[in-house]
N, C-alpha and C positions, 0 to 999 in steps of 0.2 A: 127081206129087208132087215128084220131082226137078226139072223145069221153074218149080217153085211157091216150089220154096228155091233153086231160081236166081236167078230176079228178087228175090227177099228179098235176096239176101246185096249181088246188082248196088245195089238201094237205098239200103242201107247204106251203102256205100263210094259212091255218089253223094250223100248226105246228107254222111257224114265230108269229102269233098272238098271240097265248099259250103262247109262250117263253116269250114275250114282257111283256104279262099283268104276269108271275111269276117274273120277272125280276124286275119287277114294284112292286108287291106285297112284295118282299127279299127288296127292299130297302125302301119302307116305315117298314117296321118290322125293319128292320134293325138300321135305324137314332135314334130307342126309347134306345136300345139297346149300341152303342155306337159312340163314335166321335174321331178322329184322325188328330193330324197336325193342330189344327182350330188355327188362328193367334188373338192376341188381338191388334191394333195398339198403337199406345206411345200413341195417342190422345185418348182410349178408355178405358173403365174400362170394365172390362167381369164378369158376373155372372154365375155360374155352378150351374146346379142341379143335382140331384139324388132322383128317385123315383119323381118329381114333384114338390121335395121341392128345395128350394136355399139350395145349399152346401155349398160354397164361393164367396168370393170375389175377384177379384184377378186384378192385372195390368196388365202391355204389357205384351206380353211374349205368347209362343207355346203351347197348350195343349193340351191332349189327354184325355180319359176314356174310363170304359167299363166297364156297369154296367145295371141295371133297369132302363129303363126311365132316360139315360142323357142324359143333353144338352149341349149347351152355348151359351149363349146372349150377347151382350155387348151391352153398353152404350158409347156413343158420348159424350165426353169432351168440343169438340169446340163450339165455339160462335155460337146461331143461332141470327143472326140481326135480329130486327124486326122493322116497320116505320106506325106508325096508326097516323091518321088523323080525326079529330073533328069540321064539318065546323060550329054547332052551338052549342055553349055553354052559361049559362047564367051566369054573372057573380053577386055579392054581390049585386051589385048597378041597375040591371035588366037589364044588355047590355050584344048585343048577338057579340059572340067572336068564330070564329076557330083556331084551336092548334092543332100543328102538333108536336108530339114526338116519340124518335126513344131509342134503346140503346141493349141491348147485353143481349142473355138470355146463364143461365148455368144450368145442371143437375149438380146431386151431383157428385165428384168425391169419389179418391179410398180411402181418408181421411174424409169421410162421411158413411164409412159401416152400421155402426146401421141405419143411415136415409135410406139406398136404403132396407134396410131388413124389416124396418116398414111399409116403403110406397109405396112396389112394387108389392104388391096386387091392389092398390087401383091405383095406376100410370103407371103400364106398359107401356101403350100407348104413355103415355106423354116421358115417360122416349125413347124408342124406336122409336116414330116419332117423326121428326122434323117439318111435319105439324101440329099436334097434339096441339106439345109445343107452336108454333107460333099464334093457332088460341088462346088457353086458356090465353095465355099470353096478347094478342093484345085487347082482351074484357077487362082482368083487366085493362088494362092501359087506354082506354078508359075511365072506371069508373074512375078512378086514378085522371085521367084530370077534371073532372065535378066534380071529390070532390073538387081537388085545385083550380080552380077557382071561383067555388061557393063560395069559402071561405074569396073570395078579390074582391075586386072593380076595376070598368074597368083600374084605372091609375094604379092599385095595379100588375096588369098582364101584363099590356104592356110597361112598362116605365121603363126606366134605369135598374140600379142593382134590381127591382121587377124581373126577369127573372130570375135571379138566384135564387131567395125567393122560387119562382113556380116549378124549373125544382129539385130543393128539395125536394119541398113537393111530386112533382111526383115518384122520386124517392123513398120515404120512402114508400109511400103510396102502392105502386107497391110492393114493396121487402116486406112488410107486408102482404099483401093477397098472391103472390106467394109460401111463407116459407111455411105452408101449406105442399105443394107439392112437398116440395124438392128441390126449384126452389130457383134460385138467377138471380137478373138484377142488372148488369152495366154500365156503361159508357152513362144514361140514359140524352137526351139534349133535348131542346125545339128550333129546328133547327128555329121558322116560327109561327109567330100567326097571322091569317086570318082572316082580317074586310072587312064585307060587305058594296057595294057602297054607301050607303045609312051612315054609319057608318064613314065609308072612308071620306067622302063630311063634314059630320058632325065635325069631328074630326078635319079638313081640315080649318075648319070655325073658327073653337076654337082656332088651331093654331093661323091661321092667326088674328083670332082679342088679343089672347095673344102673338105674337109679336110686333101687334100695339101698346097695350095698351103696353111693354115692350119698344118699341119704344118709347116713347109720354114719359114714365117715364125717358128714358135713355137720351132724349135731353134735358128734364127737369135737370136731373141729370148732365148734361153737361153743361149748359147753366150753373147751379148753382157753378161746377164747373170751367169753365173759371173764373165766376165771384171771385170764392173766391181763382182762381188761379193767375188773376190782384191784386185781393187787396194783397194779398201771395205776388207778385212780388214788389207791393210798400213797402209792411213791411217788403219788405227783403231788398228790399234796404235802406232804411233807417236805418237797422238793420246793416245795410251792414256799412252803415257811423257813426253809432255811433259803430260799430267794431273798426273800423280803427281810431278812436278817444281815446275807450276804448284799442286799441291794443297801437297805440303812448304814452297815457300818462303810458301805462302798461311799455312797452319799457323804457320809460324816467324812470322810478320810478326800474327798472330795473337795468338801468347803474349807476343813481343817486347809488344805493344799491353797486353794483360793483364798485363804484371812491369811496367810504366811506370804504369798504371793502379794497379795493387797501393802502388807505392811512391808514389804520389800521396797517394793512399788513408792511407796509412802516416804520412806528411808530414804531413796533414790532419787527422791525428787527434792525433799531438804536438803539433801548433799548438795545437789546441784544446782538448787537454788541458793545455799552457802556459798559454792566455790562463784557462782554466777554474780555474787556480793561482792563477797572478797572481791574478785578482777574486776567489777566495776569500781569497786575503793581505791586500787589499786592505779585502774585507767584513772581516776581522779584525781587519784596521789601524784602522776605523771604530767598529767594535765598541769595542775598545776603549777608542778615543779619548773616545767616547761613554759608554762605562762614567766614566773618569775624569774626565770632565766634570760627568759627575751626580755623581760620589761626590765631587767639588768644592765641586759647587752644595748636595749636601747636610751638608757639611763648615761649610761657611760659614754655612750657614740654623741650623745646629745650635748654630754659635758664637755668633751674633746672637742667638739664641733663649735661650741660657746667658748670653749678656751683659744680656740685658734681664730674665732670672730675679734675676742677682745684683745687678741694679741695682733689683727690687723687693726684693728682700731688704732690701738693706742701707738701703732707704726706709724701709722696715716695719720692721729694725733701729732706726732711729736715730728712728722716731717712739716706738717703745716706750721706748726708750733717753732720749728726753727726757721720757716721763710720767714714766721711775722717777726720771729728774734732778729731775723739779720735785718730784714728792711727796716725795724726798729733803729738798731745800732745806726743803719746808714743814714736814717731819717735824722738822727742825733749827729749825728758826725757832719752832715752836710744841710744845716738848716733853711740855706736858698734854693737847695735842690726841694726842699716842701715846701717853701712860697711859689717854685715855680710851677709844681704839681698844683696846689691852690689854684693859680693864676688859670693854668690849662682849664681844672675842672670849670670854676667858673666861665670861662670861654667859651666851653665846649656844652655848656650849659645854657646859653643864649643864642636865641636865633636871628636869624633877619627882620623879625618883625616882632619879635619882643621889646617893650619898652620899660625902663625902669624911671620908675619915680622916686625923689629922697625928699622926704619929709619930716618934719621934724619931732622926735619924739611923744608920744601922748597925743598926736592931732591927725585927723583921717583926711587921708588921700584924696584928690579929686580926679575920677577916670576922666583922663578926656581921649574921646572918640577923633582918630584921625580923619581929616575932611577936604574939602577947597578950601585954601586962605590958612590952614593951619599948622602950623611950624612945628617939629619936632622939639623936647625940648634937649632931650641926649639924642643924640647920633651915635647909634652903636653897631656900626656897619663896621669893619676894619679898614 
């Protein structure tokens, strides 16, 4: 019984074994075959093949196939940092110098496809690992280094704005040997350059005796300037007092200008207040003259005017003056012709109902009122 679940349990596990290594077997067959769901990240670019060759190119994004020998690969985007260090370098001048630089490597991305199609034969690796890229890249910048300093003198490398001269040339120098590959470096710095004690002490010495000597010139420099800032001080005072001598008579010569200008001014204005007289006197002289001209001319118009009134006057006088002369003469000449004139007016002088009374001188009349029964006592009817 025991011998009977021996081989039972031995079959089992020879069965699970078979299963494992077919199972094993269907999924390397399988992966050549096809791919499904593989993710590209935003930060990756993905390559596709078919049959072994590069298909595409492609960005983020989900993809699938199913075909002969596909795949997909991608490439990393992101920055790989990198930080090499160089404890002896020689420079132009035969001084040994360490340099320490860092800065940002890139694979091509998905705007680079001809370059990943030319050089992904020959770069897979680099392109795929990021220790790869960091060690290839870490050797060039190392040479990078020993070209740019070789090419300067120790104060050429370590002193002021030369640092930025250097971590240039590192840079070009770098991004030149990497192109190449596909490769690109950024944000490339010289964080640190490293002198040895011996260097250090030397360096230390030169300092210090070029601050003395900097020193020694600068009291010099000091001393010369106090002195020529004393004598400054007496020529400026002095400068100072024939200021204030050339300011006073500047002043005087000034006012003197403005009391000559005043009384110009002054002069200027009597004139013209004189001439402003005169032609007023003058407008007055006219005025008047002109008044009495007209009051002349109307003097005279008024006389001629009154002479030719009195000369119609005494026209119209003496024409009236000869009617009353002739009907005189004729009044004389024909004395019934004025009784009959008389006669008329009187006539013409009563009416139809006029009545005349004669009474006798000195004694008063008696109205009487016409009536019934009362007789007229003139009839002065025609």
């Amino acid at each position: 019984m025991n011998r009977l679940k021996g081989t039972t349990v031995s079959k089992i596990i020879g069965y699970g074994l078979a299963a494992i290594l077919v199972v094993t077997v269907l999924l390397l067959v399988s992966n050549n075959f096809f791919y499904f769901l593989k993710v590209v990240e935003q930060q990756e670019v993905g390559i596709q093949f078919r049959s072994g060759r590069i298909y595409d190119v492609v960005g983020p994004g989900v993809y699938s196939d199913l075909g002969l020998f596909v795949r997909l690969e991608r490439i990393s985007a992101q920055a790989i940092p990198f930080q090499v260090e160089d404890k002896e370098i020689i420079t132009k001048d035969k001084q040994r110098i360490g340099l320490i630089a860092s800065g940002d490597i890139f694979r091509p991305g998905l705007d680079q496809q001809d370059l990943i199609l030319d050089l992904w034969d020959q770069y897979r690796g680099i392109y795929t690992s990021d220790a790869l890229a960091l060690q290839r890249v870490s050797d060039f910048a190392k040479q990078a280094m020993k070209v740019c300093v070789g090419d300067r003198t120790f104060d050429d490398n370590i002193i002021g704005a030369s640092r930025d001269a250097l971590r240039n040339c590192i840079d070009d120098e770098l991004n030149e040997m990497v192109a190449s590959m596909g490769l690109s470096v950024n944000n490339v710095t010289v964080p640190d350059v490293i002198l040895s004690p011996e260097v250090q002490t030397a360096l230390d010495a030169i300092v210090q005796s070029r601050l003395a000597t900097e020193k020694a010139a600068q009291d010099q420099l000091k001393a010369q300037a106090e002195a020529a800032a004393e004598q400054a001080k007496q020529e400026g005072a002095i400068r100072v007092e024939q200021s204030k001598i050339q300011e006073q008579t500047r002043q005087q010569t000034q006012l003197a200008e403005l009391e000559r200008q005043r009384l110009a001014a002054q002069t200027a204005v009597i004139e013209a207040q004189r001439a402003n007289d005169l032609a007023q006197k003058e407008t007055e002289r006219v005025l008047i003259e002109a008044t009495k001209a007209n009051e002349l001319l109307s003097a005279e118009r008024d006389l001629e005017i009154n002479r030719a009134r009195a000369e119609a006057a005494k026209a119209k006088a003496e024409a009236e003056t000869a009617i009353q002369i002739l009907l005189g003469e004729l009044y004389a000449q024909y004395p019934d012709y004025v009784q009959l004139l008389i006669a008329q007016a009187n006539a013409s002088a009563l009416t139809a109902t006029d009545k005349i009374i004669f009474t006798p001188e000195g004694s008063t009349p008696t109205i009487v009122v016409p009536g019934p029964g009362i007789l007229p006592t003139v009839d002065t009817a025609p």
